[in-house]
C-alpha positions as CSV (number, residue, x, y, z in Angstrom):
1,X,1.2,3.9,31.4
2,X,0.6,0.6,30.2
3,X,3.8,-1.4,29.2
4,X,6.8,-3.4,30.1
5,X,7.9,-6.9,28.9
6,X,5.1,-8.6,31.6
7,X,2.6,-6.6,30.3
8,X,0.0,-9.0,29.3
9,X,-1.4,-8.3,25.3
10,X,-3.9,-9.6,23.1
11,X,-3.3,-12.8,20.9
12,X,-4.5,-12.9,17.6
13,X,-4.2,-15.5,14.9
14,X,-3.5,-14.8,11.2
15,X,-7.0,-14.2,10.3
16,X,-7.8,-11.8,12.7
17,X,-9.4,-13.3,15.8
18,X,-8.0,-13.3,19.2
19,X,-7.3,-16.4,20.9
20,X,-5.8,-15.5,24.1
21,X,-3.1,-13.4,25.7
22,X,0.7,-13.8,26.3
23,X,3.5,-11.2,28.1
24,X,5.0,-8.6,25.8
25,X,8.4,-10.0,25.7
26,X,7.0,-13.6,25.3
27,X,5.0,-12.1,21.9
28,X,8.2,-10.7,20.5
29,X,10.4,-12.8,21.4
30,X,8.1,-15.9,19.6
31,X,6.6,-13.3,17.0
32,X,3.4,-14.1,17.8
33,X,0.4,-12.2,16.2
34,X,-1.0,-9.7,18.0
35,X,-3.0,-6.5,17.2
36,X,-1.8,-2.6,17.6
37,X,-3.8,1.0,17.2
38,X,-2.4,3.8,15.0
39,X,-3.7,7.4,15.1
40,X,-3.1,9.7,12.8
41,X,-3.3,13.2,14.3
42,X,-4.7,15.9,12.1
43,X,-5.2,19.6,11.9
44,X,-8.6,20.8,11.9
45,X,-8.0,22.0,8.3
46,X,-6.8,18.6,7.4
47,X,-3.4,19.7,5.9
48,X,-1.1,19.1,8.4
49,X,-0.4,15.8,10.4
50,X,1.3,16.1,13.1
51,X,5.0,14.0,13.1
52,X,7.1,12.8,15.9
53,X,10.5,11.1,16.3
54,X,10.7,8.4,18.4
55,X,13.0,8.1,21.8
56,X,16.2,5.9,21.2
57,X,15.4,3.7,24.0
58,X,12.3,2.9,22.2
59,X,12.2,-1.5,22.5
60,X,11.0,-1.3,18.3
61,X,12.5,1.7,15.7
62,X,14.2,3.5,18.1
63,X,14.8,6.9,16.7
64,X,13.0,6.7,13.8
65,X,10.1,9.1,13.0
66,X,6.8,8.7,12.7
67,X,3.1,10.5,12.1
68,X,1.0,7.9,14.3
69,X,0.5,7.3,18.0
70,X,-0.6,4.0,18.5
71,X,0.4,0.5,20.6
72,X,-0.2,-3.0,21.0
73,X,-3.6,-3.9,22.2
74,X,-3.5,-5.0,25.7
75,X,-5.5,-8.2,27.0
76,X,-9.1,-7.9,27.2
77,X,-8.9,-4.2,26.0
78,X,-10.8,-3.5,22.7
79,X,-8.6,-1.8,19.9
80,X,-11.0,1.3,20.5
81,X,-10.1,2.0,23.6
82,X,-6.1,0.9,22.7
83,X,-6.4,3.8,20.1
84,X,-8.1,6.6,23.1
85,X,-5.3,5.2,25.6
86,X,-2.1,5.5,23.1
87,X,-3.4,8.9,21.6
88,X,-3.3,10.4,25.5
89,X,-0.3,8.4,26.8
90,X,2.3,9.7,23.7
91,X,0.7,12.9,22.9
92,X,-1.7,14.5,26.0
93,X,-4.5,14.3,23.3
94,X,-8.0,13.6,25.1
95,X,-10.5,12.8,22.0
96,X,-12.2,9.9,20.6
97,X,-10.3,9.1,17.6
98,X,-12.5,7.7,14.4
99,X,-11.9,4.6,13.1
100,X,-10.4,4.6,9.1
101,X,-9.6,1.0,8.5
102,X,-7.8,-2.3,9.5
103,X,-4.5,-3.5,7.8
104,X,-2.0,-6.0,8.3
105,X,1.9,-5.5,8.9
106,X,4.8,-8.0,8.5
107,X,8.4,-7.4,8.6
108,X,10.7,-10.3,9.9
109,X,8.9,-11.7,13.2
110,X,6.7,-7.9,13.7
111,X,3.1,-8.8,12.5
112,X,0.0,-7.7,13.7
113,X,-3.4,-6.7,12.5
114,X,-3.4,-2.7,12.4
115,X,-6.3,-0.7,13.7
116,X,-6.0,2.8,12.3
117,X,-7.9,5.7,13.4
118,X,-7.1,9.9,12.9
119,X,-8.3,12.7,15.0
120,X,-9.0,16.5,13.8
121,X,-6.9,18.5,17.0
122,X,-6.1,21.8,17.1
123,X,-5.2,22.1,21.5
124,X,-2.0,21.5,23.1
125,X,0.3,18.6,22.4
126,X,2.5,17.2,25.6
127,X,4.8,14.7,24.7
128,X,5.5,11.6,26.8
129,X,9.3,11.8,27.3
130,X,9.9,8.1,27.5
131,X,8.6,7.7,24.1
132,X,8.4,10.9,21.9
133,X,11.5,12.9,21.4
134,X,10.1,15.6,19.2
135,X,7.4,17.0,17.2
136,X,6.2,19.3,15.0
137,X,3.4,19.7,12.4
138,X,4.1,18.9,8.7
139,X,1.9,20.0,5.8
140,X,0.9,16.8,3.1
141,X,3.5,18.2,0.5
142,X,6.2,17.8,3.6
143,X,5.4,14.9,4.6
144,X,5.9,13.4,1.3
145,X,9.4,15.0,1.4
146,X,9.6,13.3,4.7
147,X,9.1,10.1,3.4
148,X,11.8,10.6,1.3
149,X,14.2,12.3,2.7
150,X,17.4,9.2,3.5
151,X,18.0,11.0,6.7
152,X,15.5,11.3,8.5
153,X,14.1,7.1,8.5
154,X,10.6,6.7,8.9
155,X,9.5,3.4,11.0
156,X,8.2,0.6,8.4
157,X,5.1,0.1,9.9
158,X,4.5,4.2,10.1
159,X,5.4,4.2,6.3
160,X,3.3,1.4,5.5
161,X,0.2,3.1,7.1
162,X,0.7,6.5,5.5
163,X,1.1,5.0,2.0
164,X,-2.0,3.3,1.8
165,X,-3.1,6.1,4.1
166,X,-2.8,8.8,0.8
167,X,-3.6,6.0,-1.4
168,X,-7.4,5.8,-0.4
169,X,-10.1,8.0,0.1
170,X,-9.2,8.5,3.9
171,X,-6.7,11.2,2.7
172,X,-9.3,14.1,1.8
């Protein structure tokens, strides 16, 4: 597993071009740019997405729930591979994911440029107990409820994604 707050990751600046690398806990602490990979896991039928909540000892949105698997993109690693690497870590998925588009996030001192991918997958799903808590699939109309729903908090970045997600053309 890649991680930990000497973890080195991928520097970016605001445009979109990395210019070096700095620890984990050095990026956050500074909220320095960086880049992450999100996956959106889909049935084969593509009318379910599968949706996780996330562990409370999670370092960002502990808790919360989300639909993507995804992480920051390490030194030197392309966010290709970030996307291949999060998508087995979180959720024992071995598959190429396909690339859907790029997007930027900003809340307080968390931004980064957003790499975000999906993946049609119908085998097993084995969760990675330091970071998923639970999951189960959820049909489009659900996950809309989902989105919705006061008790159940969805992480920003998550909602962010899977608004402009149903907004384009990606969604059918």
């Amino acid at each position: 597993m890649v991680g930990g707050d000497e973890e080195q990751v991928a520097v970016y600046d605001a445009s979109g071009r990395v210019t070096g690398s700095a620890t984990r806990a050095r990026m956050r602490h500074e909220g320095l740019w960086h880049a992450a990979t999100s996956v959106l896991v889909r049935s084969p039928d593509g009318q379910s997405v599968y949706v996780h909540r996330r562990t409370s000892t999670k370092d960002v949105y502990p808790g919360l729930y989300d639909c993507w698997a995804g992480g920051v993109v390490a030194a030197g690693e392309a966010p290709e591979r970030t996307a291949r690497r999060e998508l087995a870590e979180e959720l024992g998925i071995d598959a190429a994911p396909r690339f859907l588009f790029r997007t930027v996030h900003q809340r307080a001192s968390v931004r980064f440029h957003a790499f975000l991918h999906e993946v049609s997958w119908d085998g097993p799903i084995v969760h990675q107990p330091e970071e998923v808590a639970e999951g189960w699939w959820a049909s489009l109309p659900e996950l809309h409820a989902l989105l919705d729903d006061p008790d159940r908090p969805f992480v920003p970045d998550g909602r962010q994604f899977l608004e402009e997600w149903l907004a384009s053309r990606w969604a059918v």
